[in-house]
C-alpha positions in Angstrom: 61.0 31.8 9.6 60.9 30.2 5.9 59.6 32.6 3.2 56.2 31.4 1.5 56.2 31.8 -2.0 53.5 33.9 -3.2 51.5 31.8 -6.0 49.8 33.2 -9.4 46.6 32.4 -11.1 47.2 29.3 -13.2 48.2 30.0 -17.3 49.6 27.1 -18.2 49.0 23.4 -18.8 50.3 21.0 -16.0 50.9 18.4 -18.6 52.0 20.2 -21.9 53.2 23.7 -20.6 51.0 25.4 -23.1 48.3 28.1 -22.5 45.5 27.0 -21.0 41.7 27.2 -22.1 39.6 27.5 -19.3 37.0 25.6 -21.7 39.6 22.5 -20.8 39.8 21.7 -16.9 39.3 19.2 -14.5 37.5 19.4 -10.8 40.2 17.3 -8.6 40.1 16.9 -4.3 38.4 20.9 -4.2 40.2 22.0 -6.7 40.2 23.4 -10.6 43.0 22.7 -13.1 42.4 24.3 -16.3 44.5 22.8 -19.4 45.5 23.5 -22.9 42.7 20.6 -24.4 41.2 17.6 -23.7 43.5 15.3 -24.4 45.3 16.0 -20.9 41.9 15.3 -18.9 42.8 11.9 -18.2 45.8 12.4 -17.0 45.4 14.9 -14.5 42.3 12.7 -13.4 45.0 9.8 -12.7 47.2 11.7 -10.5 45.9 15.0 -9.5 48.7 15.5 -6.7 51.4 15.3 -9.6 50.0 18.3 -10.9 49.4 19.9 -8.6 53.4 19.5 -7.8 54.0 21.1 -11.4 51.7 23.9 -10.9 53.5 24.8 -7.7 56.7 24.4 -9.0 55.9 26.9 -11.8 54.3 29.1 -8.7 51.0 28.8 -10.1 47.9 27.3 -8.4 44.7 25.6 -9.9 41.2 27.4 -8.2 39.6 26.4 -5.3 36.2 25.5 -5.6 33.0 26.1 -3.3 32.2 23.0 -1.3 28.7 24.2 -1.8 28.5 24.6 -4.9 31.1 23.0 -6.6 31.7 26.4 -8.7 35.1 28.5 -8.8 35.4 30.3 -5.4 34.5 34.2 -5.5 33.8 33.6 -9.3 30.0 34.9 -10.3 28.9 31.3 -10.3 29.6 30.4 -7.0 26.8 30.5 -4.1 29.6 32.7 -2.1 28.9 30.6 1.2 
């Protein structure tokens, strides 16, 4: 039986590698991908599954968000349904 690697909260950018700043993300298919500034937005908005690839390889993994709400799962935000 293959081992599943256990991912992390997200801390770095996709694109750069940098810290993030959870000011900086974007909302892609259910998902939150925090970045290190703006400037990486529209690239993360081209090709979401790319980064999501990087993230993974790093063992790191954006948040899932409510399909109710649209907010960060289980953060205070969120309608918790």
């Amino acid at each position: 039986m293959p081992v599943r690697k256990v991912l992390k909260a997200q801390t770095r950018c996709p694109v750069t590698g940098g810290k993030v700043d959870k000011k900086h993300y974007v909302d892609a298919r259910g998902y939150r991908v925090y970045l290190c500034c703006p400037g990486c937005a529209d690239k993360v908005r081209k090709d979401p599954l790319r980064y999501f690839k990087v993230l993974r390889a790093r063992g790191e993994k954006p948040d899932k968000l409510c399909k109710a709400c649209n907010e960060v799962k289980g953060s205070p935000t969120c309608c918790k349904l």
